[in-house]
N, CA, C and O atoms as CSV, one atom per row, in Angstrom:
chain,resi,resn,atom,element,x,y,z
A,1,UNK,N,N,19.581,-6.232,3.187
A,1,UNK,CA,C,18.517,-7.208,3.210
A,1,UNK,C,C,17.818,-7.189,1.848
A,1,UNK,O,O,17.295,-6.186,1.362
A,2,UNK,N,N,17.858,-8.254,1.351
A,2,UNK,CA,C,17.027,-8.357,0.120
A,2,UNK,C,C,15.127,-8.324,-0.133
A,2,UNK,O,O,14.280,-8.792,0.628
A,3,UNK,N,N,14.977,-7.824,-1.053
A,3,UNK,CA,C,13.094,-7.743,-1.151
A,3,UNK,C,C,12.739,-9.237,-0.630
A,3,UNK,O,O,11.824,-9.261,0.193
A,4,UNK,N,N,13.155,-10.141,-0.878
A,4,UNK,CA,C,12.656,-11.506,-0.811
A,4,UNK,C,C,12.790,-11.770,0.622
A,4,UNK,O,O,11.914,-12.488,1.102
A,5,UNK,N,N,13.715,-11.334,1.413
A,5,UNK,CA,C,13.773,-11.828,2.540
A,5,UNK,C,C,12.844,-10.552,3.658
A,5,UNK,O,O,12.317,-10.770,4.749
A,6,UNK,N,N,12.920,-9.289,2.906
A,6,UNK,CA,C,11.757,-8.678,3.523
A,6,UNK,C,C,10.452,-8.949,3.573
A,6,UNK,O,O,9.833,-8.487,4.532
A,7,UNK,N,N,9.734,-9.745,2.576
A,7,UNK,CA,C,8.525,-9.936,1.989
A,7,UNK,C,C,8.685,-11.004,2.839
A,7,UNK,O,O,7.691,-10.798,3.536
A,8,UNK,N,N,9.297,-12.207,3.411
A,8,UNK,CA,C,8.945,-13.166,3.644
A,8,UNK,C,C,9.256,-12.759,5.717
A,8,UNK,O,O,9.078,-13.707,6.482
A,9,UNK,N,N,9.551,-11.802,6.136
A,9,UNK,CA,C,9.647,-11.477,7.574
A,9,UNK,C,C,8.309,-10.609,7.506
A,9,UNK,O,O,8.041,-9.753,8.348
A,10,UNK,N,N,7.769,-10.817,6.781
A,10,UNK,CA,C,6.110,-10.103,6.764
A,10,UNK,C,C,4.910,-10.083,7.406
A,10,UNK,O,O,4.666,-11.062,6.701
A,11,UNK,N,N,4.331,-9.994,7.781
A,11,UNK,CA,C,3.016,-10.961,8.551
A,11,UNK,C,C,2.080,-11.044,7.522
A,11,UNK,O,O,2.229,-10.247,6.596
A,12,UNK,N,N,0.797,-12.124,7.456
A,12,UNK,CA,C,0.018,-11.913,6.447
A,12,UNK,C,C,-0.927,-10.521,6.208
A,12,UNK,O,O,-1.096,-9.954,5.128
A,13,UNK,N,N,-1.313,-10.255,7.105
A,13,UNK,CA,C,-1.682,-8.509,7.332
A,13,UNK,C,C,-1.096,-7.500,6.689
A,13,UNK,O,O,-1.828,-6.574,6.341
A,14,UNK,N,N,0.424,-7.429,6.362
A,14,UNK,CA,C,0.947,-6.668,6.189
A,14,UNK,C,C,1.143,-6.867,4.497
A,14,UNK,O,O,0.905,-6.184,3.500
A,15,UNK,N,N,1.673,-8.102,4.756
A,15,UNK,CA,C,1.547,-8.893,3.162
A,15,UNK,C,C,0.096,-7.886,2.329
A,15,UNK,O,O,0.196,-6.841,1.685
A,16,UNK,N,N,-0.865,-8.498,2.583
A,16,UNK,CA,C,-2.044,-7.914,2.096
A,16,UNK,C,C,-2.267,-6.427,1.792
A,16,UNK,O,O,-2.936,-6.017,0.844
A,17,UNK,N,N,-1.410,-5.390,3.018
A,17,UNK,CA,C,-1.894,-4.156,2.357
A,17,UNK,C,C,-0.514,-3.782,1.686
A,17,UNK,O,O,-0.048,-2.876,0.996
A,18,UNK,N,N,-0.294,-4.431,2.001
A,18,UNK,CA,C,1.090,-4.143,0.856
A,18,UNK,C,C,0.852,-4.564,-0.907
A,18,UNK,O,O,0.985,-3.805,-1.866
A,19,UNK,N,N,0.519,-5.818,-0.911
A,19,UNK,CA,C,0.054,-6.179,-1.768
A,19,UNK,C,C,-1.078,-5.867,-3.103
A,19,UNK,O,O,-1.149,-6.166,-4.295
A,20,UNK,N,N,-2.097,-4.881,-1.847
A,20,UNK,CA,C,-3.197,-4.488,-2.213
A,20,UNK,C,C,-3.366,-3.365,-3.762
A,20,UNK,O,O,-4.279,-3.157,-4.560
A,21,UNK,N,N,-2.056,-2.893,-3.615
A,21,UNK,CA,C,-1.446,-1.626,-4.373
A,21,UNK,C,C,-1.523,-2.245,-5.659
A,21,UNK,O,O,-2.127,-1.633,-6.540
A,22,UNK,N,N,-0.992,-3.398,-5.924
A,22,UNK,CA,C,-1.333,-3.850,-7.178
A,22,UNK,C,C,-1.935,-4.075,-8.069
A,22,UNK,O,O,-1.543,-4.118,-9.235
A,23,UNK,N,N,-3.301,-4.308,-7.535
A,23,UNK,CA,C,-4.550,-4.887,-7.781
A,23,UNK,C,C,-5.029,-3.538,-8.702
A,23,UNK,O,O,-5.301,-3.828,-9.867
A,24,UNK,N,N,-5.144,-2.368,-8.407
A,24,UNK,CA,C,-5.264,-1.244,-9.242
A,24,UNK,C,C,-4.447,-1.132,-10.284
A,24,UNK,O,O,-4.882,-0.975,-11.425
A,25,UNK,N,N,-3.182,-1.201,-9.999
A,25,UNK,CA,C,-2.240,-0.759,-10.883
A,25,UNK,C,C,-2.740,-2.151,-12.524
A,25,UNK,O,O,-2.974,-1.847,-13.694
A,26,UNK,N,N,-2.733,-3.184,-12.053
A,26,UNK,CA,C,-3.045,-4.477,-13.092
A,26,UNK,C,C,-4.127,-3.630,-14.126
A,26,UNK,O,O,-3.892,-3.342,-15.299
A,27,UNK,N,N,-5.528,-3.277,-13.266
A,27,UNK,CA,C,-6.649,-2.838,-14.056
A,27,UNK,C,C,-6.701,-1.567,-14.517
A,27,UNK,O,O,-7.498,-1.240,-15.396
A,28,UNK,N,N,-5.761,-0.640,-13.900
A,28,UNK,CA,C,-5.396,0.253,-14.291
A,28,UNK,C,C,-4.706,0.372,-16.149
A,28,UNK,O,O,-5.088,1.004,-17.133
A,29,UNK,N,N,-3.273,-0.824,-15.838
A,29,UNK,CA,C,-2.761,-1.060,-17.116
A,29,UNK,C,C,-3.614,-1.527,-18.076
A,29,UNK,O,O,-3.428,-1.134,-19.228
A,30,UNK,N,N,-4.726,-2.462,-17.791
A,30,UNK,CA,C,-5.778,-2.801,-18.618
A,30,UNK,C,C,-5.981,-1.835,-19.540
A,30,UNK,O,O,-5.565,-1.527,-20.658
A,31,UNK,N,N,-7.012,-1.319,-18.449
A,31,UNK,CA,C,-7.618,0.166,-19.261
A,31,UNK,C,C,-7.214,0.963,-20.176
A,31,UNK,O,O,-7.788,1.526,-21.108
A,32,UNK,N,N,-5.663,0.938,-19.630
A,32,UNK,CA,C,-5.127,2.033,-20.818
A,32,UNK,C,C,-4.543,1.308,-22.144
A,32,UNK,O,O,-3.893,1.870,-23.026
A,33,UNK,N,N,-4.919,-0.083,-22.097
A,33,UNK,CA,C,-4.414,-1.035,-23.113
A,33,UNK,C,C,-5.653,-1.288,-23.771
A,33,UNK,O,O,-5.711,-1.468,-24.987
A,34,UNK,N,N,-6.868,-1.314,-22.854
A,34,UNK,CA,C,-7.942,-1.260,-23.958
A,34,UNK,C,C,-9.042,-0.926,-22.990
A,34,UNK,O,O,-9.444,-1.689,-22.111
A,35,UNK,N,N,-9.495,0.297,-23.235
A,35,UNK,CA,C,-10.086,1.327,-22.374
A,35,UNK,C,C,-11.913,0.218,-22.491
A,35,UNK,O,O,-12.338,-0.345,-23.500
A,36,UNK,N,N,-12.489,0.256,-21.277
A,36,UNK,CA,C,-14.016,-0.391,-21.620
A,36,UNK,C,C,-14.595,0.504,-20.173
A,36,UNK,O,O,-13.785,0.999,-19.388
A,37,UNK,N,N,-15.783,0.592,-20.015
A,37,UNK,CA,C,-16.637,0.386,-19.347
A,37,UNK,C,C,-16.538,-0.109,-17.522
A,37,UNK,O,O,-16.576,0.404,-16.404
A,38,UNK,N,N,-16.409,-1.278,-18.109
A,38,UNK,CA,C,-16.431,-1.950,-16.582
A,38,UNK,C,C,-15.081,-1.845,-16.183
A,38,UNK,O,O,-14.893,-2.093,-14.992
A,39,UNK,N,N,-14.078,-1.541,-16.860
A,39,UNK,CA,C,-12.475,-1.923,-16.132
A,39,UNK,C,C,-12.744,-0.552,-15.359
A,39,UNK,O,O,-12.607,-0.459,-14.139
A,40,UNK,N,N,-13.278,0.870,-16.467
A,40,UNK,CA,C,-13.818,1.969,-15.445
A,40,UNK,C,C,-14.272,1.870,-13.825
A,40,UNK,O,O,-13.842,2.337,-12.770
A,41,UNK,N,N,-15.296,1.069,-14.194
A,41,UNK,CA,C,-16.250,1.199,-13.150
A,41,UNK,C,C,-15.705,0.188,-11.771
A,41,UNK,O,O,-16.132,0.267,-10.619
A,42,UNK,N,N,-14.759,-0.653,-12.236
A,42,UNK,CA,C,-13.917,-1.316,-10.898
A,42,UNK,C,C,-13.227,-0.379,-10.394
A,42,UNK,O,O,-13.240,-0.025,-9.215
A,43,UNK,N,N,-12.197,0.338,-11.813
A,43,UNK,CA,C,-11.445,1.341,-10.519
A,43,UNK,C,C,-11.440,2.189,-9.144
A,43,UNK,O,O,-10.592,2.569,-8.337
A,44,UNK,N,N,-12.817,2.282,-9.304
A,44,UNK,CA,C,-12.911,3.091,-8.112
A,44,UNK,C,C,-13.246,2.487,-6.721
A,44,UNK,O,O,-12.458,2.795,-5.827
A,45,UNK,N,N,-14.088,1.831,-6.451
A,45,UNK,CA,C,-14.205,0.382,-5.527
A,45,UNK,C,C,-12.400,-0.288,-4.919
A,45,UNK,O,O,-11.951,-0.420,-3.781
A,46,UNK,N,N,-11.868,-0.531,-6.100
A,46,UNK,CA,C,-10.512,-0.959,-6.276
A,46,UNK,C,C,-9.413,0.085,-5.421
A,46,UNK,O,O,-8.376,-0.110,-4.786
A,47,UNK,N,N,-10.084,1.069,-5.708
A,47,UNK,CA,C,-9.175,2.591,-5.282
A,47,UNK,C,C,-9.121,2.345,-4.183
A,47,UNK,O,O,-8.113,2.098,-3.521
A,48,UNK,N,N,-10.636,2.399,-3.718
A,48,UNK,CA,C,-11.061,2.717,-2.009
A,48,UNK,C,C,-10.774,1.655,-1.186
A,48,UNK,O,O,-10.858,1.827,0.030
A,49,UNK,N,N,-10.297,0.083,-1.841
A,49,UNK,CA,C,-10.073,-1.006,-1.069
A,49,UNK,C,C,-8.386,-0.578,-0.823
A,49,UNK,O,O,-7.898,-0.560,0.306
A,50,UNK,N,N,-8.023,-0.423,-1.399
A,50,UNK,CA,C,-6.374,0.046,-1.493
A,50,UNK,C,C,-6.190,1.117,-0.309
A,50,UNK,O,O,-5.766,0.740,0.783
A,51,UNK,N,N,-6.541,2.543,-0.564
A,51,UNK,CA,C,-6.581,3.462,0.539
A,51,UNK,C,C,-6.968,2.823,1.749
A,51,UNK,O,O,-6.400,3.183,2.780
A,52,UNK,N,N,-7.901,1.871,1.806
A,52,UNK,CA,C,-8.407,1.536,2.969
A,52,UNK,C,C,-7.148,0.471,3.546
A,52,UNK,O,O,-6.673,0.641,4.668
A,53,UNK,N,N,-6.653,-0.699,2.582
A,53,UNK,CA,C,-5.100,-1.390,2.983
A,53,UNK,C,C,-4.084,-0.389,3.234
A,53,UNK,O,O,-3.263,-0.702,4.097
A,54,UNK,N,N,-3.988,0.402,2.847
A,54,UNK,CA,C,-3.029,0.970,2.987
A,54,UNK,C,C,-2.558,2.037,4.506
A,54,UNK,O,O,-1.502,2.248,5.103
A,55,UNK,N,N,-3.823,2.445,4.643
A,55,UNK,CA,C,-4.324,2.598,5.793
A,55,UNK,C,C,-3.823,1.822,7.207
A,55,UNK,O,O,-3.020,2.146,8.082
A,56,UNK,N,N,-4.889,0.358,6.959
A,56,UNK,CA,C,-4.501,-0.395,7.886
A,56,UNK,C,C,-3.481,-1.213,7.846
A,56,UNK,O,O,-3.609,-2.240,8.513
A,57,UNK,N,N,-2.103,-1.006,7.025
A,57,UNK,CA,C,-1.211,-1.577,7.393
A,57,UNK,C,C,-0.014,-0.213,7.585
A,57,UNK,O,O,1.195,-0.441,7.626
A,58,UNK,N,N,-0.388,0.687,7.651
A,58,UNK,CA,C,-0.205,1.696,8.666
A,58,UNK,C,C,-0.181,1.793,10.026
A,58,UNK,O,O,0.736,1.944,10.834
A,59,UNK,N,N,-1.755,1.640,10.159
A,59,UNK,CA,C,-2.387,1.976,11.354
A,59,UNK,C,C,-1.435,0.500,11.939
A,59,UNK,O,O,-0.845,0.794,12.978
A,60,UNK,N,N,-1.209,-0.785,11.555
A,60,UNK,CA,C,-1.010,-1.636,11.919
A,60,UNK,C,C,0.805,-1.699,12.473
A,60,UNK,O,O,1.283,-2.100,13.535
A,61,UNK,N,N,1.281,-1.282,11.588
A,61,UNK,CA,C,2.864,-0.606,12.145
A,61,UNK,C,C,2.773,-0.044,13.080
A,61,UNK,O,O,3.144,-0.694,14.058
A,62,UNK,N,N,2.313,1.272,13.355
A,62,UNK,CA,C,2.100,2.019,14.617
A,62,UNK,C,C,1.722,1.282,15.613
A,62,UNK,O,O,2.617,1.039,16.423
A,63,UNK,N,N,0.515,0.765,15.869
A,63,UNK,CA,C,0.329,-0.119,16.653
A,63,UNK,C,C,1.622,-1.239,16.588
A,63,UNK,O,O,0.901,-2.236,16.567
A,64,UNK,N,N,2.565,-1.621,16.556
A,64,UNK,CA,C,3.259,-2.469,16.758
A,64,UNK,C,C,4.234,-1.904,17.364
A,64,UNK,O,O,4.919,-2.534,18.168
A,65,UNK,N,N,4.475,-0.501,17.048
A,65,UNK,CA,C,5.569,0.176,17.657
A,65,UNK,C,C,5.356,0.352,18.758
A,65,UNK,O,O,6.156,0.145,19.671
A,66,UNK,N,N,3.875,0.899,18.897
A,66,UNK,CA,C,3.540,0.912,20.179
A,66,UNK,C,C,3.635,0.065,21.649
A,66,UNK,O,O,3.753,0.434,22.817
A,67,UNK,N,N,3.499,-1.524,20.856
A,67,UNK,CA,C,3.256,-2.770,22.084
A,67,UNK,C,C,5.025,-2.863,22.536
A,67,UNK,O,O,5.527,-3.091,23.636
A,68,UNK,N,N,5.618,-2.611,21.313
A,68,UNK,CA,C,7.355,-2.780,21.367
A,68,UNK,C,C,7.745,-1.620,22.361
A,68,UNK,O,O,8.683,-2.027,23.047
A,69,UNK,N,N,7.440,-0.517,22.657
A,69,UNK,CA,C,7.903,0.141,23.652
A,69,UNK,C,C,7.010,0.142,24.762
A,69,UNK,O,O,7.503,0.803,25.676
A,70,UNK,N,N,5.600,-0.456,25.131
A,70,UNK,CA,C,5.200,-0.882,26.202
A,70,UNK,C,C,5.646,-2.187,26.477
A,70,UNK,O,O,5.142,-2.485,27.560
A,71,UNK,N,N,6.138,-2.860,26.176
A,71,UNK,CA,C,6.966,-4.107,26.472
A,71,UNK,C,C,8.388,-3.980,26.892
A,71,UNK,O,O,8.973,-5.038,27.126
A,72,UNK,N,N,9.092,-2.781,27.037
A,72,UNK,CA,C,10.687,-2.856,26.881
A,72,UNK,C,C,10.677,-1.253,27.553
A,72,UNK,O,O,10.982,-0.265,26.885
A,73,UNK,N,N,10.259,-1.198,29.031
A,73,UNK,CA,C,10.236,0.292,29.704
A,73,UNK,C,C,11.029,0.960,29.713
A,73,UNK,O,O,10.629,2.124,29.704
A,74,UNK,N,N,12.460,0.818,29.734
A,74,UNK,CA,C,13.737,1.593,29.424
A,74,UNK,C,C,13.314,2.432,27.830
A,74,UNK,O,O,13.742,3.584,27.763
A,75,UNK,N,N,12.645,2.000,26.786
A,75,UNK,CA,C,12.309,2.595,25.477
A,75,UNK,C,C,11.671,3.769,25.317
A,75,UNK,O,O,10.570,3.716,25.864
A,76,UNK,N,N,11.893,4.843,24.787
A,76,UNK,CA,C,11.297,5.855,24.597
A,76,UNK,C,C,10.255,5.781,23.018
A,76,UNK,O,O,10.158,4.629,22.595
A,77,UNK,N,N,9.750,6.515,22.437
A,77,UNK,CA,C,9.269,7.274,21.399
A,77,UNK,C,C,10.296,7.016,20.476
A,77,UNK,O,O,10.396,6.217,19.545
A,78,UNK,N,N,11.276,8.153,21.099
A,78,UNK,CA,C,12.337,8.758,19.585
A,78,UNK,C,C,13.554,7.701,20.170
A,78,UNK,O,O,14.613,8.289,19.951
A,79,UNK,N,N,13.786,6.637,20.699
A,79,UNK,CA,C,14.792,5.497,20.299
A,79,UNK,C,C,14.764,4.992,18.542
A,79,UNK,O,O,13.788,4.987,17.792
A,80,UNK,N,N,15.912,4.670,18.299
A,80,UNK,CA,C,15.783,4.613,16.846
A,80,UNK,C,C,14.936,3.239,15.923
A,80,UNK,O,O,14.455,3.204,14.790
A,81,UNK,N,N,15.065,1.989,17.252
A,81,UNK,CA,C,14.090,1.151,16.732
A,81,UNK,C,C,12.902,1.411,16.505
A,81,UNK,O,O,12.318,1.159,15.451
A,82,UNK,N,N,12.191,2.216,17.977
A,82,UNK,CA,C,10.929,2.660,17.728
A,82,UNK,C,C,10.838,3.433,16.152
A,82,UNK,O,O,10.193,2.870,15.267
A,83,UNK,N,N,11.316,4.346,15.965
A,83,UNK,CA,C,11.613,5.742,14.699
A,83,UNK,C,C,11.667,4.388,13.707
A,83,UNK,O,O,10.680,4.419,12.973
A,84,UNK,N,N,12.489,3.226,13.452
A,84,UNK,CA,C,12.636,2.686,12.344
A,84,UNK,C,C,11.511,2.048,11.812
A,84,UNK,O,O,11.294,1.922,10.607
A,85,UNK,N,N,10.514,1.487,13.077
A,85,UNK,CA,C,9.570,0.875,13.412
A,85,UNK,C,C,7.809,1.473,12.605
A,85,UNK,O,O,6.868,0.873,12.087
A,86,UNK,N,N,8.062,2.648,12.838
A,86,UNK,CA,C,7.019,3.527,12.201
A,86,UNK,C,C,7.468,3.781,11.144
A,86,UNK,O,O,6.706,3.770,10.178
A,87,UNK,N,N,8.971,4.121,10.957
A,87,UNK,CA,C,9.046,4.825,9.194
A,87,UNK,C,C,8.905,3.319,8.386
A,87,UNK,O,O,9.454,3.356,7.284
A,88,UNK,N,N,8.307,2.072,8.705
A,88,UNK,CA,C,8.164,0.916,7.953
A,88,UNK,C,C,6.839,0.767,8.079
A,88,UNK,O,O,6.192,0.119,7.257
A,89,UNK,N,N,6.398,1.247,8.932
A,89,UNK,CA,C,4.822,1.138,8.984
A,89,UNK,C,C,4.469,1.913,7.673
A,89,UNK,O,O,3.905,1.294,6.771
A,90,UNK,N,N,4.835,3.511,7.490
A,90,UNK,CA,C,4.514,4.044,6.871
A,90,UNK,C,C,5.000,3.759,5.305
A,90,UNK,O,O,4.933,4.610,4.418
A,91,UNK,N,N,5.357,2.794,5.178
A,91,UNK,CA,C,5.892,2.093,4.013
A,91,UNK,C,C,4.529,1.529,3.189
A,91,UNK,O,O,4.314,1.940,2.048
A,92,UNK,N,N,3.583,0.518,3.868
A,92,UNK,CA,C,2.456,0.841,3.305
A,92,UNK,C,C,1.358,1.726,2.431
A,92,UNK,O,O,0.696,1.500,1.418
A,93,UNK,N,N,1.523,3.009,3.466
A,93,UNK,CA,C,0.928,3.827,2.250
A,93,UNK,C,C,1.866,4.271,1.591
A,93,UNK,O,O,1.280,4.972,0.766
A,94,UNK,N,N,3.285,4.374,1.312
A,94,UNK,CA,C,3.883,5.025,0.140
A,94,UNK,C,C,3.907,4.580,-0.810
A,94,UNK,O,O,3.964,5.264,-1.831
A,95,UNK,N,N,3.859,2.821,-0.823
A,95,UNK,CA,C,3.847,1.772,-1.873
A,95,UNK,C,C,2.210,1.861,-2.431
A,95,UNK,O,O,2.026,1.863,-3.648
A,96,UNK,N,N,1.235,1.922,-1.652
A,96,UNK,CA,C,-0.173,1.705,-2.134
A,96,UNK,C,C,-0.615,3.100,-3.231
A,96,UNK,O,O,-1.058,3.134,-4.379
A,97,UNK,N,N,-0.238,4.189,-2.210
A,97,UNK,CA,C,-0.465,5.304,-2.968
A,97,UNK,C,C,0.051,5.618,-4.329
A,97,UNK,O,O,-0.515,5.915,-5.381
A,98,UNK,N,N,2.024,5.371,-3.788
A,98,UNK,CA,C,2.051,5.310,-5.476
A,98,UNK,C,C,1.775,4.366,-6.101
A,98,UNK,O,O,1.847,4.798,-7.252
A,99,UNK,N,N,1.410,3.007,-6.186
A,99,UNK,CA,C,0.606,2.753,-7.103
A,99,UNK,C,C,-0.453,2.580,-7.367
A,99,UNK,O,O,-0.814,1.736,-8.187
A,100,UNK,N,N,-1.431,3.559,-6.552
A,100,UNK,CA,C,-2.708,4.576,-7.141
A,100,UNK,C,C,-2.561,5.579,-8.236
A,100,UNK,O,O,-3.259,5.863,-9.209
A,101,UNK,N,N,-1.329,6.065,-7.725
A,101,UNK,CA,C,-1.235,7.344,-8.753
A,101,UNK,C,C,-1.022,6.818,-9.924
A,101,UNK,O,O,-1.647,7.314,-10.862
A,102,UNK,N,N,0.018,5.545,-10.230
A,102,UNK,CA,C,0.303,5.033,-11.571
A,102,UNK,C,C,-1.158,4.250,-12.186
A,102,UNK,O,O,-1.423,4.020,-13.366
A,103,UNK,N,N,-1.789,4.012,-11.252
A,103,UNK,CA,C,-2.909,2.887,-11.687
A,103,UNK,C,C,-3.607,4.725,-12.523
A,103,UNK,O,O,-3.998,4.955,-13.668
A,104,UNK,N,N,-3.516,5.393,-11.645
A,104,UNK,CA,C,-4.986,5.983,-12.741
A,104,UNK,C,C,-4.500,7.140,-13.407
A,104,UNK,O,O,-5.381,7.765,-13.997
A,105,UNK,N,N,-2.991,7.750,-13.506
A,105,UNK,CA,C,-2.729,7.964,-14.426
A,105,UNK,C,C,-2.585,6.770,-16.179
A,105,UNK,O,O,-2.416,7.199,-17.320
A,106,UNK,N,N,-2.670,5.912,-15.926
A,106,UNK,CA,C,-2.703,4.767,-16.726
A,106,UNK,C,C,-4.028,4.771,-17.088
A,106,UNK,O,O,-4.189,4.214,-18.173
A,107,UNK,N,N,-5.311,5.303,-16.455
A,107,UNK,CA,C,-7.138,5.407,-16.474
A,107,UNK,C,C,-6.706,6.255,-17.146
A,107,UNK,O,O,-6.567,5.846,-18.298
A,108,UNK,N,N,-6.228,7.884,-16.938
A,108,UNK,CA,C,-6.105,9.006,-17.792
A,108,UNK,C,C,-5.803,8.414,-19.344
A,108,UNK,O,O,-6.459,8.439,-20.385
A,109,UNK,N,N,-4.645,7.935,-19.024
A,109,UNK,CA,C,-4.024,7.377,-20.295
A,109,UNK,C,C,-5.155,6.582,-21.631
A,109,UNK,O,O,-5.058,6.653,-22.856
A,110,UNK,N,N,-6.188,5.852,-20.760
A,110,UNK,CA,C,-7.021,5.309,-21.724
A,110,UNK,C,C,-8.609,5.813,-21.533
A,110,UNK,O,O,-9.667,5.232,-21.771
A,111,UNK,N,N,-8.313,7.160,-20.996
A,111,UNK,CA,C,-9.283,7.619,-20.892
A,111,UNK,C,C,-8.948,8.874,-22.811
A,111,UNK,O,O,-9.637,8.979,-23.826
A,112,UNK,N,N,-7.805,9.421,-22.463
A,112,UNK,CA,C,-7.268,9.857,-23.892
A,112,UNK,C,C,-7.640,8.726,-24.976
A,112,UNK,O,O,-8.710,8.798,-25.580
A,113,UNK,N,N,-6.885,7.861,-25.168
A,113,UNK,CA,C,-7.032,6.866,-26.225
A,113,UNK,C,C,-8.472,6.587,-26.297
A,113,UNK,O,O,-8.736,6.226,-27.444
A,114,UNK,N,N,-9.592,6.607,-25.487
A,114,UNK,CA,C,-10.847,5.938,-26.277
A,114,UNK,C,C,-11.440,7.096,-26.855
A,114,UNK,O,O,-11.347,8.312,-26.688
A,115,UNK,N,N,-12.283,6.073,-27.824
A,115,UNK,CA,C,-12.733,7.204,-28.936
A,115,UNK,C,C,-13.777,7.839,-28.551
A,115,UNK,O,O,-14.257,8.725,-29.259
């Protein structure tokens, strides 16, 4: 399955905290391209909106796994849709987080460079 056709079997919810990861990483690259003040002082606001998407499109997988095996009683837990079901939930925070870590190692980065 291609990124394009994953991104577009998405919901907008999911879209969003998926998405959300970026938004740091952009102001992140800023910063370390030309370190100021305020690109500082977004990052962190920026951070906590991210952790917080990232979060709820977590929390939002799980919950889906959940309605999918109260809907289909023969289903257990550890059936492999359910299992595939959550390890995509948890896809959210792996994408958001790492690009937290790149967004502010990139802050480090122009936190070095300013004078």
């Amino acid at each position: 399955m291609s990124l394009i056709e994953m991104l577009r079997q998405m919901g907008p919810a999911a879209l969003v905290s998926m998405l959300m990861g970026i938004v740091p990483l952009g102001f992140g690259l800023l910063y370390a391209a030309r370190p100021t003040e305020h690109r500082l002082a977004l990052m962190r606001p920026l951070s906590l909106a991210t952790i917080f998407a990232g979060i709820h499109g977590a929390t939002l997988g799980v919950v889906n796994a959940f309605v999918y095996v109260a809907n289909r009683p023969s289903v257990t837990f550890t059936t492999p849709a359910v299992l595939v079901g959550v390890a995509e939930a948890l896809t959210t925070l792996v994408f958001d987080f790492g690009c937290l870590m790149l967004a502010w190692i990139c802050v480090a980065i122009g936190l070095w460079r300013r004078p």
